[in-house]
N, C-alpha and C positions, 0 to 999 in steps of 0.2 A: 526155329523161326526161318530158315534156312531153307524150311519143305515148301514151306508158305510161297514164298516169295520166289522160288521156282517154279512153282506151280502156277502162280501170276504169271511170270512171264510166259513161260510155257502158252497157257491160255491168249495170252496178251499177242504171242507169235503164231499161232493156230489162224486167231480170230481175224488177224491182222489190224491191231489196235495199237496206233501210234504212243497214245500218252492217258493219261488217268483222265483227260480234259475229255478225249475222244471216246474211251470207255461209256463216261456218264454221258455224253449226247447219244450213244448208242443206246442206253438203255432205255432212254427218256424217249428216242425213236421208238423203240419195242413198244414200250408199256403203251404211250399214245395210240400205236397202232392196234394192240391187239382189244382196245376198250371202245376204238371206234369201228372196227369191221366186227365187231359184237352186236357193238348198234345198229349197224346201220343192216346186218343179216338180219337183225328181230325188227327191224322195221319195215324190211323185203318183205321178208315172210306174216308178219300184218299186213301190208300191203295187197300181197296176192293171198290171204286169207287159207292159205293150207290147211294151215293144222286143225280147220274146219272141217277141210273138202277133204284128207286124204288118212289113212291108219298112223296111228305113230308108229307101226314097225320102219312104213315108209318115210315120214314126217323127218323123224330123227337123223338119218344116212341122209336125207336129201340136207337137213339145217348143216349136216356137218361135209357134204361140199359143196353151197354154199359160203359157208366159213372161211373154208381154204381159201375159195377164189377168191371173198373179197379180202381176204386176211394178203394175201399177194400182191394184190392192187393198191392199197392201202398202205402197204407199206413202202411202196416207193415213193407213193403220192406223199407221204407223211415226210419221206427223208427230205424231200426237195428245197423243204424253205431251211432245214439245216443244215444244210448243204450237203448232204451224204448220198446224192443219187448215185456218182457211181458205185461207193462202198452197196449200197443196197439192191442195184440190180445186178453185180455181182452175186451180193449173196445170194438173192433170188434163183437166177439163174442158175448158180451151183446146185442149190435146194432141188429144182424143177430136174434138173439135169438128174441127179440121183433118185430121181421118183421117175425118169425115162421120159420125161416130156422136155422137149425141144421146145427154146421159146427165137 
């Protein structure tokens, strides 16, 4: 039981997750974010009618950075009214930062 609960913390000090209350708002952040920047890229890409006009070898690499970007935007927009904007454009930023893009 011992591994467990190390390994929560552990996690919990990585993440930098104050308490079990702050975990599940983070989560609740994620999942929101990542079911509405799904949405709202399949509603871009209706929108500008691609996958009409263009191959899917190209279709598919353009839906998936698409995704990304609005997957980024999305989710800071999302933390705001939970109050987690700066936890998230931290994360953000760390993320972007490790992919070599300066924000």
């Amino acid at each position: 039981m011992s591994k467990i609960v190390n390994y929560i913390e552990n996690f919990y000090s990585r993440m930098e997750i104050k308490s079990h209350k702050h975990f599940i708002i983070i989560m609740i952040i994620f999942a929101i974010t990542g079911s509405l920047a799904l949405f709202l890229t399949i509603q871009i890409l209706l929108i500008m009618n691609l996958k009409e006009l263009v191959s899917p070898i190209i279709f598919w690499p353009l839906r998936i950075i698409i995704l990304f970007i609005i997957y980024q935007i999305t989710l800071i927009l999302v933390a705001i009214p939970f109050g987690e904007f700066n936890y998230f454009l931290k994360f953000v930023s760390k993320f972007l930062k490790r992919l070599g893009i300066k924000i």
